[in-house]
C-alpha positions in Angstrom: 0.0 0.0 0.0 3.3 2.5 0.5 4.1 2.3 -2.7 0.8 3.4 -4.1 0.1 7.1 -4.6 -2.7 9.2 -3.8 -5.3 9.5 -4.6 -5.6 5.2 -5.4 -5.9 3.7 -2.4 -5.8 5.2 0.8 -7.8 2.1 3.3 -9.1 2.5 6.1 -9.1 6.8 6.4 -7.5 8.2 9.4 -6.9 12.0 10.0 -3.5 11.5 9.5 -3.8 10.2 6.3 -6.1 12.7 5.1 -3.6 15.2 6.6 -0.6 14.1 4.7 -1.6 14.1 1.6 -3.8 17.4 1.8 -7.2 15.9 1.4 -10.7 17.1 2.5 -14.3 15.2 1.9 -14.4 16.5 -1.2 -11.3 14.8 -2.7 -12.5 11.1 -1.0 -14.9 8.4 -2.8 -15.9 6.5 0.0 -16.8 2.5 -1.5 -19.1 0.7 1.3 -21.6 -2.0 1.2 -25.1 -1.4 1.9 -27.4 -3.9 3.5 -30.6 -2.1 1.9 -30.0 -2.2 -2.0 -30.1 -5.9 -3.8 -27.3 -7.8 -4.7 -25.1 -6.2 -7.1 -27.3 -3.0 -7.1 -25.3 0.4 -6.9 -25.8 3.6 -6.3 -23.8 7.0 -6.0 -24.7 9.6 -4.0 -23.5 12.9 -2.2 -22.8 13.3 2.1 -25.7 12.1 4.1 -25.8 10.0 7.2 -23.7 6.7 8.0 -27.8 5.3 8.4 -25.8 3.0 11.5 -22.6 1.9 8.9 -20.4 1.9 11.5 -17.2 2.1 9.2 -19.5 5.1 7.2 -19.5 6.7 10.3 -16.2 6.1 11.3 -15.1 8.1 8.3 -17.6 10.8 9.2 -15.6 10.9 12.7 -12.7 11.3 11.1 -13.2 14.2 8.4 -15.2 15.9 10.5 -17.7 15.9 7.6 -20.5 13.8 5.6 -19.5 15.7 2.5 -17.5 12.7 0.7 -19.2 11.3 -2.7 -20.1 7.4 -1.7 -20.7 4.7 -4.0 -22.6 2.2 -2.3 -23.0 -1.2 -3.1 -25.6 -3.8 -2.3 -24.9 -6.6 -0.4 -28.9 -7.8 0.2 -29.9 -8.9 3.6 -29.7 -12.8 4.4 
């Protein structure tokens, strides 16, 4: 993962990470699944609430901000 540039890959998003390479919400794509669309169904959308993702809202803790573009993707429930 060092060797990879931003903005390609950054994980899990700390502060720190968002600090050292100069990045606010608006330069993050936040990738999650979501337990509410079908299988396979995806959708893009603008800030917004973590709606109880903890790792969503983990990011949101850590920007300081809901303003990132997500692209969520549907996992289905069991």
């Amino acid at each position: 993962l060092a060797s990879l540039s931003p903005p390609h890959f950054l994980g899990c998003i700390s502060v720190s990470k968002a600090e050292i390479y100069s990045l606010g919400p608006g330069d993050i794509y936040l990738v999650h699944d979501d337990l509410d669309k079908a299988l396979g169904k995806v959708a893009i959308k603008l800030g917004g609430s973590a709606r109880g993702h903890n790792g969503v809202q983990s990011c949101i803790s850590a920007l300081h901000s809901n303003e990132m573009t997500r692209l969520r993707i549907g996992i289905g429930r069991p």
